[in-house]
C-alpha positions as CSV (number, residue, x, y, z in Angstrom):
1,X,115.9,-51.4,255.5
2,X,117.5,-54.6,254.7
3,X,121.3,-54.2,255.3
4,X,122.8,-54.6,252.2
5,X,120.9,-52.3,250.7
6,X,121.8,-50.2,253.3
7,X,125.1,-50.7,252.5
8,X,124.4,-49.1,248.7
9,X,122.5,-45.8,249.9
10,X,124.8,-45.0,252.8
11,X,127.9,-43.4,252.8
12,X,129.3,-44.4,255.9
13,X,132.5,-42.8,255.1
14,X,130.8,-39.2,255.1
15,X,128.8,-39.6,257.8
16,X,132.4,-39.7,260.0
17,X,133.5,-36.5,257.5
18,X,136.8,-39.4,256.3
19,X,137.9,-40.3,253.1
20,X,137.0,-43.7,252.2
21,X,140.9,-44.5,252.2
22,X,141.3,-43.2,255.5
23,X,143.5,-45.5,258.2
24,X,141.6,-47.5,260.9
25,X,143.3,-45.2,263.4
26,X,141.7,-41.8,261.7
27,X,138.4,-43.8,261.2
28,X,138.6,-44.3,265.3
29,X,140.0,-40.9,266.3
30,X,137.0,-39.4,263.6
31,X,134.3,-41.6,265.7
32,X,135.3,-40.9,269.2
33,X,135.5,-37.2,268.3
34,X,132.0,-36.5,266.5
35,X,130.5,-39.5,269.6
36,X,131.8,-37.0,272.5
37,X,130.3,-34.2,270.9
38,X,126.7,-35.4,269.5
39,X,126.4,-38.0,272.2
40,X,122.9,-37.7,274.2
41,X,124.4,-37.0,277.8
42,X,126.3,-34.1,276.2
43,X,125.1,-30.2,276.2
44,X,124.5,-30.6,272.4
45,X,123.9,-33.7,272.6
46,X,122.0,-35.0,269.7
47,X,120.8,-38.9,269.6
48,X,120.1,-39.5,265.9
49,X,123.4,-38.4,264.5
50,X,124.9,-40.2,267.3
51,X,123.2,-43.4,266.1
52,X,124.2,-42.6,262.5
53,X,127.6,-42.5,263.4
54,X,127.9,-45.6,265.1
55,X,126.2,-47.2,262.8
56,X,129.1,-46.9,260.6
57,X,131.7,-47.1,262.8
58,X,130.1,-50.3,263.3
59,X,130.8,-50.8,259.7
60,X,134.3,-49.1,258.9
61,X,135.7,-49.6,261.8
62,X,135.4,-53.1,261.6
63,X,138.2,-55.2,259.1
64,X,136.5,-57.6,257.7
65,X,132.9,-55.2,257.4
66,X,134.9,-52.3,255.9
67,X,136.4,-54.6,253.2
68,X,133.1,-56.2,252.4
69,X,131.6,-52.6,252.6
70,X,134.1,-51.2,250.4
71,X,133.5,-53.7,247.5
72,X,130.0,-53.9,247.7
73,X,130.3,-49.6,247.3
74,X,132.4,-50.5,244.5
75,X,130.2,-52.9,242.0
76,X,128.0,-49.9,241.8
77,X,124.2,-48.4,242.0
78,X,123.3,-52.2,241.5
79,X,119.5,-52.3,242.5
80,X,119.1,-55.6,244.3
81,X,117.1,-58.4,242.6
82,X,113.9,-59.6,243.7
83,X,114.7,-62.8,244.8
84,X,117.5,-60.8,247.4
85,X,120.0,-63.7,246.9
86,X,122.2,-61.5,244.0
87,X,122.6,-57.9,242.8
88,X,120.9,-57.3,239.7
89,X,121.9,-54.2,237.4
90,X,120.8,-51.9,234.4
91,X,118.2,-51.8,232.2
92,X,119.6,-55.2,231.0
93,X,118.6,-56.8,234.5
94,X,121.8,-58.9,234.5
95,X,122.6,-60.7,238.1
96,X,125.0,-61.6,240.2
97,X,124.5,-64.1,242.5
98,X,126.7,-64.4,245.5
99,X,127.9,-67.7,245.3
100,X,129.6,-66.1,241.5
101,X,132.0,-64.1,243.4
102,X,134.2,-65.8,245.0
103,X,135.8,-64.6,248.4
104,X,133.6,-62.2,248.2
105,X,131.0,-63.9,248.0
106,X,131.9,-66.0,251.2
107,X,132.0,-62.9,253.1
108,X,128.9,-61.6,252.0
109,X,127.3,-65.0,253.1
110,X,128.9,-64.6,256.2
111,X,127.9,-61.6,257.1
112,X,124.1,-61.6,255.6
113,X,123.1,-65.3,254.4
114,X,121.9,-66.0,251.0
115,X,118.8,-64.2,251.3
116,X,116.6,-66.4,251.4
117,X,116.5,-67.1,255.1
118,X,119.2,-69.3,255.3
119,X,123.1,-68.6,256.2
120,X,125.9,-68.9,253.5
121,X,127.7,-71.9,252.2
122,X,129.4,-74.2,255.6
123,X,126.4,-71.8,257.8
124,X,126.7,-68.5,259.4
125,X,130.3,-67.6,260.7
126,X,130.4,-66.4,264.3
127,X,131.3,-63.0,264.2
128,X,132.6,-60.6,267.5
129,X,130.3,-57.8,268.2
130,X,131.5,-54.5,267.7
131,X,133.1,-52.6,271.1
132,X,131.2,-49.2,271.8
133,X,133.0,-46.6,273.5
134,X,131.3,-43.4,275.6
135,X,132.0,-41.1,277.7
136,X,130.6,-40.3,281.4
137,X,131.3,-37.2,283.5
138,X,131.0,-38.0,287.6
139,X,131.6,-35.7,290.6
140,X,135.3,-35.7,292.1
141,X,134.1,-37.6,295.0
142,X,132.6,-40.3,293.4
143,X,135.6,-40.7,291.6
144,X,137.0,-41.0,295.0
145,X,135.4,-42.9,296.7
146,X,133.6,-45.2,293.9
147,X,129.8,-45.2,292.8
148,X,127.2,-47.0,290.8
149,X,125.8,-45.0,287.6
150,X,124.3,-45.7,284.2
151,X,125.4,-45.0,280.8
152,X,123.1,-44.7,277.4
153,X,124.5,-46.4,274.3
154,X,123.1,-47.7,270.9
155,X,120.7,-50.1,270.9
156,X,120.7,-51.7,267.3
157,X,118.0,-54.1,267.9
158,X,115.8,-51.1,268.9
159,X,117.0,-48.4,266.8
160,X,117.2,-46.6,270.2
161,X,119.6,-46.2,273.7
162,X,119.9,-48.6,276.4
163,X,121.4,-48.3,279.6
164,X,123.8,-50.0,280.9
165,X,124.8,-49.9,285.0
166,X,128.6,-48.6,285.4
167,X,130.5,-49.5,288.7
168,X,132.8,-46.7,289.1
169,X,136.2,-48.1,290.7
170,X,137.6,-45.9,293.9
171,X,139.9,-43.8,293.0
172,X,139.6,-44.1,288.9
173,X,141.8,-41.1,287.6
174,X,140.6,-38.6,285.3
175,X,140.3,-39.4,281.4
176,X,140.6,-43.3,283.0
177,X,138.8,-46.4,281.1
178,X,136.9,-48.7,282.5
179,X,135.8,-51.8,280.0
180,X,132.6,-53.6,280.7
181,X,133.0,-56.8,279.0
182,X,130.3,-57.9,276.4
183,X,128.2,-54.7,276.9
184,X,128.7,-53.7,273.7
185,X,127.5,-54.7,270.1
186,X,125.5,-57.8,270.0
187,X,127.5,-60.8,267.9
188,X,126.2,-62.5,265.3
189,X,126.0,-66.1,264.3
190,X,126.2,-67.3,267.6
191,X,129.3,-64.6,268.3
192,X,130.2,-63.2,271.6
193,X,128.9,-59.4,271.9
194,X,131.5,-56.6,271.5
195,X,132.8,-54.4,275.0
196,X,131.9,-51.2,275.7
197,X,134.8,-48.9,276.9
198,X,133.8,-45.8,279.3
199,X,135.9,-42.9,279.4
200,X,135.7,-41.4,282.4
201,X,135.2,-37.3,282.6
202,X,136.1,-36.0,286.3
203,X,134.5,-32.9,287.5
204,X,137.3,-30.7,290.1
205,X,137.0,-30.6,293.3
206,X,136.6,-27.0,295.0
207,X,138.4,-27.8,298.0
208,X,140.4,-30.8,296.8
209,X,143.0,-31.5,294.2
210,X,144.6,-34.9,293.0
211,X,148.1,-36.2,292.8
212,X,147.7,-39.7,291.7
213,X,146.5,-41.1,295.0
214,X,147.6,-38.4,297.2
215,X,145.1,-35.7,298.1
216,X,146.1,-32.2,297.6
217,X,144.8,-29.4,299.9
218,X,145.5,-25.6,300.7
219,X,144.9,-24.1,304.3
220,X,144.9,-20.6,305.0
221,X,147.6,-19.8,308.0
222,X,148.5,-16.3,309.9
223,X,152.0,-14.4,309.6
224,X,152.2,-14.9,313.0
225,X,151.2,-18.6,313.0
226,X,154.2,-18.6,310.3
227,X,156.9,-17.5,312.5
228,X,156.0,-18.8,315.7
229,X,154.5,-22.2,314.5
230,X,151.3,-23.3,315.6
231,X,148.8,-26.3,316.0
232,X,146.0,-26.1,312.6
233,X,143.2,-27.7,312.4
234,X,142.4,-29.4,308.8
235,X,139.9,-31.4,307.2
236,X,140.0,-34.4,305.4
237,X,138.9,-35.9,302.3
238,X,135.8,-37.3,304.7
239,X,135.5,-34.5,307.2
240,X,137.5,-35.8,310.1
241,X,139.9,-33.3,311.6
242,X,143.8,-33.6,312.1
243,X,145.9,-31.3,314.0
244,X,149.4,-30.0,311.6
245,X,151.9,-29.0,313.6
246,X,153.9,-25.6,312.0
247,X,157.0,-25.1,312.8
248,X,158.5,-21.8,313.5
249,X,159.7,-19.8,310.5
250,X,157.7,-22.0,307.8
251,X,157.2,-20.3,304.3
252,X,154.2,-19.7,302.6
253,X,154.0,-22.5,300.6
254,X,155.3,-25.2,302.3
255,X,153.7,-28.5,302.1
256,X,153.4,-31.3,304.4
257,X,152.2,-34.8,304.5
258,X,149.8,-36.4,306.4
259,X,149.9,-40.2,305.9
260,X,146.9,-42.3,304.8
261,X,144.5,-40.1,304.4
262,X,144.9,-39.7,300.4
263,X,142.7,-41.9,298.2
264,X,142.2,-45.8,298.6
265,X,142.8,-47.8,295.2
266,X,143.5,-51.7,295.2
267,X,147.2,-50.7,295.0
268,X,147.4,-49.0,298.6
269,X,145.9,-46.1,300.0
270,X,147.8,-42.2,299.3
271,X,148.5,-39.5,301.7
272,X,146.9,-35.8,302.2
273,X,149.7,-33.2,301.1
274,X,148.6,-30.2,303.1
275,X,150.3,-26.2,301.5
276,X,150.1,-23.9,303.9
277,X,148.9,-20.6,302.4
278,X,149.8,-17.0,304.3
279,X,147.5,-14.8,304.9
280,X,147.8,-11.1,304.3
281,X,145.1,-8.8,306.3
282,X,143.8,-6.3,304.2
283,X,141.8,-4.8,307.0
284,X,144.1,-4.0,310.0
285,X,143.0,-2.2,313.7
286,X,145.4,0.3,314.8
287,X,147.1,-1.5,317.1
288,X,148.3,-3.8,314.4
289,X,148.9,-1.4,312.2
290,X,151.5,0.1,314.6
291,X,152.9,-3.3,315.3
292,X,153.2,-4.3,311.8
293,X,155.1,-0.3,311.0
294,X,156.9,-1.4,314.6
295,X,157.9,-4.6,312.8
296,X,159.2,-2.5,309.9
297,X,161.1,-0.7,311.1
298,X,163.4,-3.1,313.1
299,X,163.6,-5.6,310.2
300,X,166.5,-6.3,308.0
301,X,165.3,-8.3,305.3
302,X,168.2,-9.9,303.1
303,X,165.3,-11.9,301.2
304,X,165.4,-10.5,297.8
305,X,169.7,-11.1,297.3
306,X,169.0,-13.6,294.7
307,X,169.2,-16.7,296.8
308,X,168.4,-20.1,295.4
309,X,165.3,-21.5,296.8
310,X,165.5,-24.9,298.1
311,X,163.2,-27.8,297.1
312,X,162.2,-29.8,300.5
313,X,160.0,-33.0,299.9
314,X,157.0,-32.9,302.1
315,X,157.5,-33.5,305.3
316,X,155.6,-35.8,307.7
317,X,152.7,-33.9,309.9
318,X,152.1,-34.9,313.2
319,X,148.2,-34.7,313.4
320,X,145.5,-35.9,315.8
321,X,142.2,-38.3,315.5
322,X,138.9,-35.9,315.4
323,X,139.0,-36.9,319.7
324,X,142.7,-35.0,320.0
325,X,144.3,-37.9,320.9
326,X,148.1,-37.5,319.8
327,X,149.4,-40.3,317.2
């Protein structure tokens, strides 16, 4: 369909459910919300209502398209004329011809030439392609550690998607955005093409957590272990052990840091904050049943007084290299 026809026969206002006097910001916040949920990668993904609505974001959420748009919508049901260079109207068949109206008619020139093949008065005025935005979901560790991947967007020369290759930073955050200059709309008139903006979807981690570039992780320790102390062994982010050092009497809880192993951005590598987590048995032998009613009996526990509890920052772990050697 030629476009400014198009322009008569769709509403591109409705097709984002706006008001056609709706701000730029609610015409953006109405696209990115109805692309997350139609786009193709999604569950309920569907592709032709998410071309349809980038079409006219394309449109509205563009300045100088929406104003064009906007008057064109309001000279009326004009049909064009057959010589596609003005709008012609009624049963009267009067015309319009675009050079008649003005700054409007510049912009219309701009935007579609004078139909006829050529561009419009002083030739065709560069114009930026349009940025596209989408959404990609990746696994915790290759948000991490960093990966390749593709994304599908609109392809307006096609009518369909094309995919474009997506280098994940290491240790990109969680609703982060990564631009990919000129990836987006295609210019016209010579124009430089529009950006495409990822919005990055990351999936949790069953072992791991995040802290911006610290790792979080929970290890499972004894009551024993607790009060004596101990030597635990605990994974990293990569699978290599270090050795944490418990002191006597540490509470369940308690969190300390091992340096340098968190995740490595451009900014510096983060640490691994380790919580120790105490184990209650829920299956005891009687022998430690009798040492636990033993322990009992002989404790006086002063724990429940009302107390303030005291917020420690992590402290540093002294841990080994997966060969024991002491560091």
């Amino acid at each position: 369909m030629d476009p400014r026809r198009e322009w008569f026969e769709t509403d591109y206002y409705a097709a984002l459910g706006i008001s056609s006097d709706a701000s730029d910001k609610d015409i953006t916040k109405a696209y990115r919300k109805l692309a997350r949920k139609h786009h193709p990668d999604s569950s309920a993904g569907d592709e032709e209502r998410f071309k349809q609505i980038s079409a006219a974001y394309d449109v509205i959420g563009d300045s100088d398209k929406r104003a064009a748009y906007d008057e064109a919508r309001r000279l009326g049901p004009a049909g064009l004329g057959p010589q596609m260079g003005g709008f012609a109207s009624g049963p009267g068949g009067f015309s319009i011809r675009i050079e008649d109206l003005g700054d409007l008619g510049g912009i219309f020139g701009n935007l579609f030439g004078d139909g006829r093949g050529r561009a419009g008065r002083g030739g065709s005025m560069p114009m930026r392609g349009h940025d596209l935005e989408t959404r990609l979901g990746i696994s915790f560790r290759d948000a991490v550690s960093g990966a390749v991947t593709e994304v599908a967007v609109p392809d307006a020369s096609t009518g369909g998607m094309r995919h474009v290759k997506v280098r994940i930073p290491a240790g990109v955050d969680d609703g982060g955005r990564i631009r990919l200059a000129g990836k987006g709309s295609a210019g016209s008139g010579g124009g430089p093409n529009g950006d495409l903006f990822v919005l990055v979807d990351v999936a949790p981690d069953a072992d791991f957590g995040r802290d911006g570039r610290n790792l979080t992780v929970s290890v499972p320790i004894t009551f024993p272990e607790a009060v004596f102390g101990a030597d635990v062994k605990v994974l990293d982010f990569d699978g290599n052990a270090v050795t944490l050092r418990i002191p006597p009497g540490t509470p369940a809880g308690k969190t300390f840091r091992v340096r340098g192993r968190g995740v490595t951005t451009r900014r510096g590598t983060g640490d691994l904050l380790v919580s120790v987590d105490i184990v209650v048995p829920t299956k005891l032998s009687s022998a430690e049943q009798a040492a636990i009613e033993a322990l009992r009996d002989v404790t006086d526990f002063e724990g429940r007084s009302g107390r303030r509890q005291r917020e420690a920052d992590p402290e540093p772990a002294t841990f080994a290299d997966t060969a024991g050697a002491q560091r």
